[in-house]
ChimeraX commands (.cxc) that place a marker at each C-alpha (Angstrom):
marker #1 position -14.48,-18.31,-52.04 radius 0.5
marker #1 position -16.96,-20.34,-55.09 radius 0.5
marker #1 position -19.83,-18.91,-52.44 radius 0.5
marker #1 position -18.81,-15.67,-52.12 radius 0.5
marker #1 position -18.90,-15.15,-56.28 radius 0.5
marker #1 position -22.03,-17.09,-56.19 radius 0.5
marker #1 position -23.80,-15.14,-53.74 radius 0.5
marker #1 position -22.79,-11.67,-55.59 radius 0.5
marker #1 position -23.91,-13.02,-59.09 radius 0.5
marker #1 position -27.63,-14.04,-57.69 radius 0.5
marker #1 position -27.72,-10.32,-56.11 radius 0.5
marker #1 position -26.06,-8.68,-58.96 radius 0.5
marker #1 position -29.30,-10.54,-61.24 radius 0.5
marker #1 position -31.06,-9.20,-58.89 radius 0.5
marker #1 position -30.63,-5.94,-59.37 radius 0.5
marker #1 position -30.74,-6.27,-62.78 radius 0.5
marker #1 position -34.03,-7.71,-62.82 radius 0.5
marker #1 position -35.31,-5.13,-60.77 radius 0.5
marker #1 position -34.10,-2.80,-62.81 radius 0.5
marker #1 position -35.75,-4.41,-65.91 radius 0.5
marker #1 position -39.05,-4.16,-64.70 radius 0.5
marker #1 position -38.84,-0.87,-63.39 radius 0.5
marker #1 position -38.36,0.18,-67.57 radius 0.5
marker #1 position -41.12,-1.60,-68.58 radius 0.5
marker #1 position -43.92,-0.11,-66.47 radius 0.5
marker #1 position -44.03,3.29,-69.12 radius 0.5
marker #1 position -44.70,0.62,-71.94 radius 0.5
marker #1 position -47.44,-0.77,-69.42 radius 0.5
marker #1 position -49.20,2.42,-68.85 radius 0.5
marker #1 position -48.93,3.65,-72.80 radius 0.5
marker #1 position -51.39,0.77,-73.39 radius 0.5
marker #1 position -48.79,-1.42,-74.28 radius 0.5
marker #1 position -49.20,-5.46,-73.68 radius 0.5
marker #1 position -46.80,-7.86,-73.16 radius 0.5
marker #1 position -45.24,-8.82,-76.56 radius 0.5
marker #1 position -44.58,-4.76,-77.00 radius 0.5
marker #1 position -42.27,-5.30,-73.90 radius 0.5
marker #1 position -38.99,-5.85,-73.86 radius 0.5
marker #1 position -38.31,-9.65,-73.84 radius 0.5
marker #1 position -35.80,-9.92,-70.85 radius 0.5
marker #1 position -34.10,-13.75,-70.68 radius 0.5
marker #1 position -32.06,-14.89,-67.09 radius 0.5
marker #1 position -30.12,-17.75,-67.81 radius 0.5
marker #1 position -27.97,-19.26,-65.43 radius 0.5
marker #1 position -27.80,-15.77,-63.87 radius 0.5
marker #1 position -26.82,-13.71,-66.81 radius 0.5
marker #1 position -29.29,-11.24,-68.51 radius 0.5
marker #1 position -29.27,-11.48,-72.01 radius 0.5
marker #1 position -32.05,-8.65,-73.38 radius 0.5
marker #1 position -33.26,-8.98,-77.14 radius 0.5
marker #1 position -33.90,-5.48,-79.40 radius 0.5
marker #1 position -37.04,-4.09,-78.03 radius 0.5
marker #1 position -40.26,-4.89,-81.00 radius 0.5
marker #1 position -42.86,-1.60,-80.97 radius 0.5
marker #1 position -45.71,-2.77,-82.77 radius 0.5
marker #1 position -48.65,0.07,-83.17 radius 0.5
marker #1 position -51.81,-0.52,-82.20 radius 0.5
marker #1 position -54.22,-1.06,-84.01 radius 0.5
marker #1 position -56.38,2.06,-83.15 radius 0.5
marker #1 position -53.21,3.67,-84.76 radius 0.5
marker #1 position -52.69,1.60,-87.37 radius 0.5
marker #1 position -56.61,2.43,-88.49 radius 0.5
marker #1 position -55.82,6.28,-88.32 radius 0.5
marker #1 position -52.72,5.89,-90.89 radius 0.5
marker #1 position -55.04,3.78,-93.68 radius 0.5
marker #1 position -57.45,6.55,-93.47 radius 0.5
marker #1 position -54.95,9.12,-93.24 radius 0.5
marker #1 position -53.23,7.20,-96.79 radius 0.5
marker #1 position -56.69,7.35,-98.03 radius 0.5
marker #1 position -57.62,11.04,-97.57 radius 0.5
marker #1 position -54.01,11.65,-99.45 radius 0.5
marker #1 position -54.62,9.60,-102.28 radius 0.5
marker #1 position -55.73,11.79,-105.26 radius 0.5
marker #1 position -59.09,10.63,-106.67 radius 0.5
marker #1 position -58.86,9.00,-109.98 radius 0.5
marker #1 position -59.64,10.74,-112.35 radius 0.5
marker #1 position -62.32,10.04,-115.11 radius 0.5
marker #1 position -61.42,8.41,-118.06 radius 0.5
marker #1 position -61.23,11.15,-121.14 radius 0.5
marker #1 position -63.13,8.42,-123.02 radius 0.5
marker #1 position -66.05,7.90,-121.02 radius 0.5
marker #1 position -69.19,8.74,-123.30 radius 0.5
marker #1 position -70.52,12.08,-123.22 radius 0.5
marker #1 position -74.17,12.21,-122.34 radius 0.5
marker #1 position -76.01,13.85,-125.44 radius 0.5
marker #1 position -77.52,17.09,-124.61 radius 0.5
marker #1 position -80.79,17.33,-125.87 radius 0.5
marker #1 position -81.58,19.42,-129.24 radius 0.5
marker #1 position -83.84,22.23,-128.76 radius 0.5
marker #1 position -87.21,21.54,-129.93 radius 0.5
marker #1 position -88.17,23.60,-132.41 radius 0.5
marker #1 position -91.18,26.34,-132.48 radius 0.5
marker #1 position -93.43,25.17,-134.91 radius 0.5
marker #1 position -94.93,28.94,-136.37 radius 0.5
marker #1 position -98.45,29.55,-134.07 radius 0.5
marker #1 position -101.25,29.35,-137.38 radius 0.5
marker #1 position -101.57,32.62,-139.06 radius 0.5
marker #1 position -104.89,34.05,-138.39 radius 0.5
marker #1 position -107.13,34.56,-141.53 radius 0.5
marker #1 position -108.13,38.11,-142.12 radius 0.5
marker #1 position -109.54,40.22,-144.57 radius 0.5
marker #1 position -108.27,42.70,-146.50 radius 0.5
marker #1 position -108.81,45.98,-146.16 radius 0.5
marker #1 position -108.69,48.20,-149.39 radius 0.5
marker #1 position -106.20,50.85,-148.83 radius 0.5
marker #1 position -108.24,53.71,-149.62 radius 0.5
marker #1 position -106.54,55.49,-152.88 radius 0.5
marker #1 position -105.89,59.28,-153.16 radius 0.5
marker #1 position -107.77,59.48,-156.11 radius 0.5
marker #1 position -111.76,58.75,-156.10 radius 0.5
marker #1 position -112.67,56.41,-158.25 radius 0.5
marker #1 position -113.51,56.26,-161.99 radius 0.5
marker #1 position -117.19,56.16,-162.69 radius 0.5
marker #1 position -119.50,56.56,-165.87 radius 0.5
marker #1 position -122.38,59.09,-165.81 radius 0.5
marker #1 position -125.35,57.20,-167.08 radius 0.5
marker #1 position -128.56,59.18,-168.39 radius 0.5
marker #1 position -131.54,57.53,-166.88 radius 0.5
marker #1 position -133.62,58.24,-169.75 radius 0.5
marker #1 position -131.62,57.58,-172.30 radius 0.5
marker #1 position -128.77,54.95,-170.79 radius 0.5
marker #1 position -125.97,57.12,-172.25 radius 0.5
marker #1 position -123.09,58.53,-170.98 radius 0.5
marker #1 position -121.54,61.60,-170.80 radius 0.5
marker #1 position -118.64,61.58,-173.26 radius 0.5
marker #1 position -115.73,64.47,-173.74 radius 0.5
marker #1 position -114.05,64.98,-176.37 radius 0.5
marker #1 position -110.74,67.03,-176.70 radius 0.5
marker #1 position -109.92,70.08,-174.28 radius 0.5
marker #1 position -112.61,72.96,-174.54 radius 0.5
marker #1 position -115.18,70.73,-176.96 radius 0.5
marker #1 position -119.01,70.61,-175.22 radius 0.5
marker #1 position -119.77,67.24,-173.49 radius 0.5
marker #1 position -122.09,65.39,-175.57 radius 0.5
marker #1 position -124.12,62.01,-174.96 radius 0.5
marker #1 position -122.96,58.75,-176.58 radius 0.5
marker #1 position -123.15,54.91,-176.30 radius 0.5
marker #1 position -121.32,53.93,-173.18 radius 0.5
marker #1 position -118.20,52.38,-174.19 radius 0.5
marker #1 position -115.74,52.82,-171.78 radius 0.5
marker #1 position -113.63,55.03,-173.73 radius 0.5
marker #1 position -111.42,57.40,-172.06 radius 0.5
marker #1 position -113.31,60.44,-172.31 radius 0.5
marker #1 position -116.13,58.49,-170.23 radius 0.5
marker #1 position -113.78,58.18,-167.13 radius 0.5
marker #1 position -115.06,60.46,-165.01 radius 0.5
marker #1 position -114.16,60.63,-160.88 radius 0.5
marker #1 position -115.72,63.63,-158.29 radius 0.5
marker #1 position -113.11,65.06,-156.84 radius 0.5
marker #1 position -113.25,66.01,-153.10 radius 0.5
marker #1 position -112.98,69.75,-154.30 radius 0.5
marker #1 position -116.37,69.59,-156.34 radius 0.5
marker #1 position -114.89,68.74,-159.56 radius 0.5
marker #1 position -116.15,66.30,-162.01 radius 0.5
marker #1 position -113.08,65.77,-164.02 radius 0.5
marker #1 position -111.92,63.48,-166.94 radius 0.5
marker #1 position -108.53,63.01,-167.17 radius 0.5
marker #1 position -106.45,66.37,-165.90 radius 0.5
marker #1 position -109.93,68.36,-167.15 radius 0.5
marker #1 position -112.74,69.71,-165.17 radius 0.5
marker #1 position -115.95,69.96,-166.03 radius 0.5
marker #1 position -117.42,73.43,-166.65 radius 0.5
marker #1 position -120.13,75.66,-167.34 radius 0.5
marker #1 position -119.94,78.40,-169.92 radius 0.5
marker #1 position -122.19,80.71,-168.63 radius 0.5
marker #1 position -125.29,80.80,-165.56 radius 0.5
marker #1 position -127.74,81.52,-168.64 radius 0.5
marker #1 position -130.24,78.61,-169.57 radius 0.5
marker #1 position -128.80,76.39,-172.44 radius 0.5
marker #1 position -125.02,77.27,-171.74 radius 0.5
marker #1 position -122.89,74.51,-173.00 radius 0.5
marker #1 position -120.74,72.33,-170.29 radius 0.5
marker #1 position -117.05,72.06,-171.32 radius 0.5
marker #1 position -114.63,69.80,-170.30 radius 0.5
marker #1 position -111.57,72.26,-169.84 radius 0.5
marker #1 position -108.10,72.97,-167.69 radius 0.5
marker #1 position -109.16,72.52,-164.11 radius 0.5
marker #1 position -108.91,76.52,-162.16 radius 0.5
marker #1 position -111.13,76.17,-159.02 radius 0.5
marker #1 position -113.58,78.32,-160.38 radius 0.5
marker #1 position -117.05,78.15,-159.05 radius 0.5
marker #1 position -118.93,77.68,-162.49 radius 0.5
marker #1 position -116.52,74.28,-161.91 radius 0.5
marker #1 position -118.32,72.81,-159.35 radius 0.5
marker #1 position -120.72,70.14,-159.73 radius 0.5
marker #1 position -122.91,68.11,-157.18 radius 0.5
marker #1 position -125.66,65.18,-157.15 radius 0.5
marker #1 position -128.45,66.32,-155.07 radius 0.5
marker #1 position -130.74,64.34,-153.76 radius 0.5
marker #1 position -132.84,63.92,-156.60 radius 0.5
marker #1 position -129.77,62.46,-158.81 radius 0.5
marker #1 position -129.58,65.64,-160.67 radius 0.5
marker #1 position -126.36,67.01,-161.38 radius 0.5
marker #1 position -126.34,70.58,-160.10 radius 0.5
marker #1 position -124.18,73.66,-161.07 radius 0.5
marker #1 position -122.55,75.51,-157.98 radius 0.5
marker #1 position -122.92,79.35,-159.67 radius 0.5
marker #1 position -126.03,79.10,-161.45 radius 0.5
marker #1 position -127.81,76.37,-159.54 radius 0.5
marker #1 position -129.38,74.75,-162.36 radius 0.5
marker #1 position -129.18,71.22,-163.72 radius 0.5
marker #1 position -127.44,69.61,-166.58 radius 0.5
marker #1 position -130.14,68.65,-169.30 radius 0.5
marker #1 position -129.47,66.66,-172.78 radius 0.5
marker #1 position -130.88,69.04,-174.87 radius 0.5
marker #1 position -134.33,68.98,-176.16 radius 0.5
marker #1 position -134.74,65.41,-175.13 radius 0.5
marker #1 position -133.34,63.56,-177.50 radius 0.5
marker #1 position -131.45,60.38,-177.32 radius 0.5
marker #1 position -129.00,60.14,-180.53 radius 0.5
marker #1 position -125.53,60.05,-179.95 radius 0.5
marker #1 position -123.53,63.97,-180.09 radius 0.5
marker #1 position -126.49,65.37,-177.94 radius 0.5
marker #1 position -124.84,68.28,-176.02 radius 0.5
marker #1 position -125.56,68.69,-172.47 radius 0.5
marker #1 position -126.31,72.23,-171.48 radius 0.5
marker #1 position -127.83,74.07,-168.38 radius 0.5
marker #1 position -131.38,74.09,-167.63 radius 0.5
marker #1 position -133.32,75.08,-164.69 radius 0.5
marker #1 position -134.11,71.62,-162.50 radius 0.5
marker #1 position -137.81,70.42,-163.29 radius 0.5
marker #1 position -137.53,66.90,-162.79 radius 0.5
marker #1 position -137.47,65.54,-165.87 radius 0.5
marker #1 position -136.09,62.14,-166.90 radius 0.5
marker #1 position -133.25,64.12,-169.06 radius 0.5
marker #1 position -131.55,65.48,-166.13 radius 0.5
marker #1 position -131.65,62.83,-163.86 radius 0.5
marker #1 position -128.23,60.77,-163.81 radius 0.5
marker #1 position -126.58,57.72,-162.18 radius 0.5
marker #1 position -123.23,56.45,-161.98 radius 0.5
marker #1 position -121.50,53.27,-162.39 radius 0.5
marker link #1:1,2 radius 0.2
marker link #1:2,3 radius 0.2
marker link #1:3,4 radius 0.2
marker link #1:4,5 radius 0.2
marker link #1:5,6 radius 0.2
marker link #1:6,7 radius 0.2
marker link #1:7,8 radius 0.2
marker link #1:8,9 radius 0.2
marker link #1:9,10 radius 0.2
marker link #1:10,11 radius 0.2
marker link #1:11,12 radius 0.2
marker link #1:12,13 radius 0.2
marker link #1:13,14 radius 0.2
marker link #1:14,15 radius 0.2
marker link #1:15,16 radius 0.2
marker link #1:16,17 radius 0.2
marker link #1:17,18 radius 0.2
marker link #1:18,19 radius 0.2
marker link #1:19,20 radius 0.2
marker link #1:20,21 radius 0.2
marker link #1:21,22 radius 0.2
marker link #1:22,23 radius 0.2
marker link #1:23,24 radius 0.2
marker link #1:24,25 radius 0.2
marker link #1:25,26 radius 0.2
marker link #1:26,27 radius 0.2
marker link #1:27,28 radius 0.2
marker link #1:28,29 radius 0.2
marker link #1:29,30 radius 0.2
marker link #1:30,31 radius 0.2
marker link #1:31,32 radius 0.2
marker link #1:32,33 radius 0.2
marker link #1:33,34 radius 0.2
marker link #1:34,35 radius 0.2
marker link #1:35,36 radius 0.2
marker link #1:36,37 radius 0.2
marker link #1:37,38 radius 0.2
marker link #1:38,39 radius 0.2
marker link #1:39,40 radius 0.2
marker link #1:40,41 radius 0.2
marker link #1:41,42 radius 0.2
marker link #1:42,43 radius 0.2
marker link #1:43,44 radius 0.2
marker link #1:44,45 radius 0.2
marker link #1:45,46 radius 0.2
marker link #1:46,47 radius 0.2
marker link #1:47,48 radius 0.2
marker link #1:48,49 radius 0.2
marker link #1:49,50 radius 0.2
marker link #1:50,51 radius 0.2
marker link #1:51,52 radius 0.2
marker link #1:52,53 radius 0.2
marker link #1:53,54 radius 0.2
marker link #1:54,55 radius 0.2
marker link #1:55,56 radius 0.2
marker link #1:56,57 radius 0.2
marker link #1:57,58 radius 0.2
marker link #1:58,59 radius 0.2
marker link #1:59,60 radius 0.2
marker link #1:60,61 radius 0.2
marker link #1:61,62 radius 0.2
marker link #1:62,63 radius 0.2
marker link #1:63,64 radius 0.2
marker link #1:64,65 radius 0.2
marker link #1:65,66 radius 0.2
marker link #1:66,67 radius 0.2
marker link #1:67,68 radius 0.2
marker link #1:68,69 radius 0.2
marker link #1:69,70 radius 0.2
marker link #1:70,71 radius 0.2
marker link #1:71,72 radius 0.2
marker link #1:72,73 radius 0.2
marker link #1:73,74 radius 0.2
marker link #1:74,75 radius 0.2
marker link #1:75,76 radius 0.2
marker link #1:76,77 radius 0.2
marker link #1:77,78 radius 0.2
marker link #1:78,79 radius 0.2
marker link #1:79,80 radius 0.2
marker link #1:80,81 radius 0.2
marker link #1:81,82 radius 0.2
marker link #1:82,83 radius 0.2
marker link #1:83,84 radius 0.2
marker link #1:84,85 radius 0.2
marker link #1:85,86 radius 0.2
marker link #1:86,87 radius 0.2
marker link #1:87,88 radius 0.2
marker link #1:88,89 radius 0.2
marker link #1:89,90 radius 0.2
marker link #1:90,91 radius 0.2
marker link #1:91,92 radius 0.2
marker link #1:92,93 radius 0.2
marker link #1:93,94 radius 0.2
marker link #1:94,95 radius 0.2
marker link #1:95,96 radius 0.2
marker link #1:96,97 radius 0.2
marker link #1:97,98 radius 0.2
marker link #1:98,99 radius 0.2
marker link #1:99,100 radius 0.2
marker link #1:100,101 radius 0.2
marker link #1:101,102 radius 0.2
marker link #1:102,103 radius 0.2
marker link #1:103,104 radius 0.2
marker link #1:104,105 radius 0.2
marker link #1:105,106 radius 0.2
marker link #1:106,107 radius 0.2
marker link #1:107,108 radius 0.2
marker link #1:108,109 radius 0.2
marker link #1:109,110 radius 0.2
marker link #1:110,111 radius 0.2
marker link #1:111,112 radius 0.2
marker link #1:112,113 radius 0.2
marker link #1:113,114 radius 0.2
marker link #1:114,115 radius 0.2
marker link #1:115,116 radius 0.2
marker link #1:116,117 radius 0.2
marker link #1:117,118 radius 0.2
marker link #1:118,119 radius 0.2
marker link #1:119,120 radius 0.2
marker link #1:120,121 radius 0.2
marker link #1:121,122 radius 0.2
marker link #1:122,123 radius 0.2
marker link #1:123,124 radius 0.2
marker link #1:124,125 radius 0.2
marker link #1:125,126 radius 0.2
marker link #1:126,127 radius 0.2
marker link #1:127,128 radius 0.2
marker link #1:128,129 radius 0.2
marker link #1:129,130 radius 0.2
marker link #1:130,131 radius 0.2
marker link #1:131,132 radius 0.2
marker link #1:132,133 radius 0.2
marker link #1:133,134 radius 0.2
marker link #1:134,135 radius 0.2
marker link #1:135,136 radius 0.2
marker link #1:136,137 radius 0.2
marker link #1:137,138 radius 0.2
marker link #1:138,139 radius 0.2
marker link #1:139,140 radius 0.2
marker link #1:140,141 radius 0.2
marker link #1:141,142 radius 0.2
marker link #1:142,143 radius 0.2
marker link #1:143,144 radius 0.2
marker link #1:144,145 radius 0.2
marker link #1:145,146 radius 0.2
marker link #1:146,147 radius 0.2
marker link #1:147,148 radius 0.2
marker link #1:148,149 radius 0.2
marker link #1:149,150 radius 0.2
marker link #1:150,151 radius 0.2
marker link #1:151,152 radius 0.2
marker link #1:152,153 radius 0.2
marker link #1:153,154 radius 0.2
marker link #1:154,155 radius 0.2
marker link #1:155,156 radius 0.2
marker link #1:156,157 radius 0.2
marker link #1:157,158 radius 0.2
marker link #1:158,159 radius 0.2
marker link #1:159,160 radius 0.2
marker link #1:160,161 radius 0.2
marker link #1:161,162 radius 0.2
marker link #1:162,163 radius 0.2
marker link #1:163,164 radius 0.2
marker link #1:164,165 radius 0.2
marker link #1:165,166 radius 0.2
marker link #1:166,167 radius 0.2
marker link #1:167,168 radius 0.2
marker link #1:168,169 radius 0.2
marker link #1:169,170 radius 0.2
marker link #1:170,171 radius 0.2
marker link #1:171,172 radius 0.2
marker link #1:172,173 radius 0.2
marker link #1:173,174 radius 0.2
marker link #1:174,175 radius 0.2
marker link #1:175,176 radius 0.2
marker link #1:176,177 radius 0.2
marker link #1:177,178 radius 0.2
marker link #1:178,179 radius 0.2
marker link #1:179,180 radius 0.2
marker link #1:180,181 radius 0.2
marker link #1:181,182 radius 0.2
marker link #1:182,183 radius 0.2
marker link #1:183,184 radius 0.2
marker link #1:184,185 radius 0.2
marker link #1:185,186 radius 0.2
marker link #1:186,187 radius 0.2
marker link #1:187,188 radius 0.2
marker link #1:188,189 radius 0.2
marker link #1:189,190 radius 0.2
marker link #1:190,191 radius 0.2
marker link #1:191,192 radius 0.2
marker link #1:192,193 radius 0.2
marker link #1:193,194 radius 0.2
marker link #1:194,195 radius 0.2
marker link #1:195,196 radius 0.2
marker link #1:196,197 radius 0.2
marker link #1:197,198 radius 0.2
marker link #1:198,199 radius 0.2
marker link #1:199,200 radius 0.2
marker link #1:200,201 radius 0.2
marker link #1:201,202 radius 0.2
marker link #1:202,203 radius 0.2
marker link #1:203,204 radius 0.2
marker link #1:204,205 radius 0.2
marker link #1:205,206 radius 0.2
marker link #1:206,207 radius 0.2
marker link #1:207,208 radius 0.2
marker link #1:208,209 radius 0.2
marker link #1:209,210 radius 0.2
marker link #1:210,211 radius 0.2
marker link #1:211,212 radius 0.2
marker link #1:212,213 radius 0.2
marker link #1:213,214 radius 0.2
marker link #1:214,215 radius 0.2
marker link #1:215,216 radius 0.2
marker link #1:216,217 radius 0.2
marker link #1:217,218 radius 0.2
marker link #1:218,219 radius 0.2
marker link #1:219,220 radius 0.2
marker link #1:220,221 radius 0.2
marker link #1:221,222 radius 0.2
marker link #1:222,223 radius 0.2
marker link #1:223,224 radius 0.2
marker link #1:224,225 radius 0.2
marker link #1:225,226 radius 0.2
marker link #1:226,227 radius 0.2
marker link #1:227,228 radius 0.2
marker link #1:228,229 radius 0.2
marker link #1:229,230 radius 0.2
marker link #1:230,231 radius 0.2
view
């Protein structure tokens, strides 16, 4: 009877072997080795199995660390790290000013000049509004301020220069500008100061030289009383 028991235990351990070994040919083929196996113990006939260990590989245990490390938020910078300093614009130092001349801004008045006798190296002078223009010292007096308008006009303050008449010896007025002809005055070429109406020259009368000489119309012969400059 102690051989029949015998005889089933060694086939039941059999079977149980068998059985073991057909479960751990999966774990074989997953790439498994032989401590990820089930550790299977036969003593005395009996079967005593421990808890199956799964260890990962390490081709999986590689993919999780980088996995963890993809996850992991980057640090972030410190809020006291030192700014770099951004560089100050240079500044545009002002390109040299280039020197010019000036250019007189032509006025729309001419300009104030003295009529100068040649012969006698006086000016004309006027006196008060409707008095004859007479010769006298150059001074620089008010009634020697004479400018030639662009009109014609030789005037002297807000009066014109003016003949009284076209006959010879006619006195020359300084009176109320009107546009008249007997108003118009011109050098000529031979610095003689020439009458628009009448076409003759003024002339310091008789010749003479002393101061209050009037200055009256004469026909133009040249003479060193009618010739004039100005200045």
């Amino acid at each position: 009877m102690a051989g029949v028991l015998r005889l089933v235990g060694l086939i039941l351990g059999s079977s149980v072997l068998l059985a073991a070994l057909i479960l751990s040919i999966p774990i074989l083929f997953r790439g498994g080795t032989g401590s990820d196996a089930s550790e299977l113990m036969v003593t005395h006939g009996s079967i005593v199995s421990s808890t199956p260990v799964i260890r990962p590989s390490s081709r999986h245990s590689s993919s999780g660390s980088k996995a963890r490390a993809r996850s992991s938020p980057a640090p972030r910078a410190s809020r006291t790290a030192t700014l770099k300093a951004s560089p100050s614009p240079a500044r545009k130092t002002p390109a040299a000013q280039t020197a010019t001349t000036a250019v007189p801004v032509p006025s729309s008045e001419p300009p104030v000049v003295q009529v100068v006798a040649v012969q006698t190296r006086k000016c004309i002078t006027s006196g008060t509004a409707g008095a004859p223009l007479v010769i006298s010292a150059c001074d620089g007096s008010a009634g020697q301020q004479w400018r030639l308008a662009a009109d014609g006009t030789i005037r002297v303050g807000k009066l014109c220069m003016d003949a009284r008449s076209d006959a010879d010896l006619a006195a020359i007025d300084a009176v109320t500008c009107t546009g008249d002809a007997t108003q118009i005055f011109a050098f000529d070429g031979d610095d003689h100061i020439v009458n628009g109406t009448s076409g003759k020259c003024l002339d310091i009368y008789d010749g003479r030289d002393t101061d209050g000489t009037p200055i009256v119309l004469w026909p133009c012969l040249n003479h060193g009383n009618q010739v004039w400059y100005r200045r």
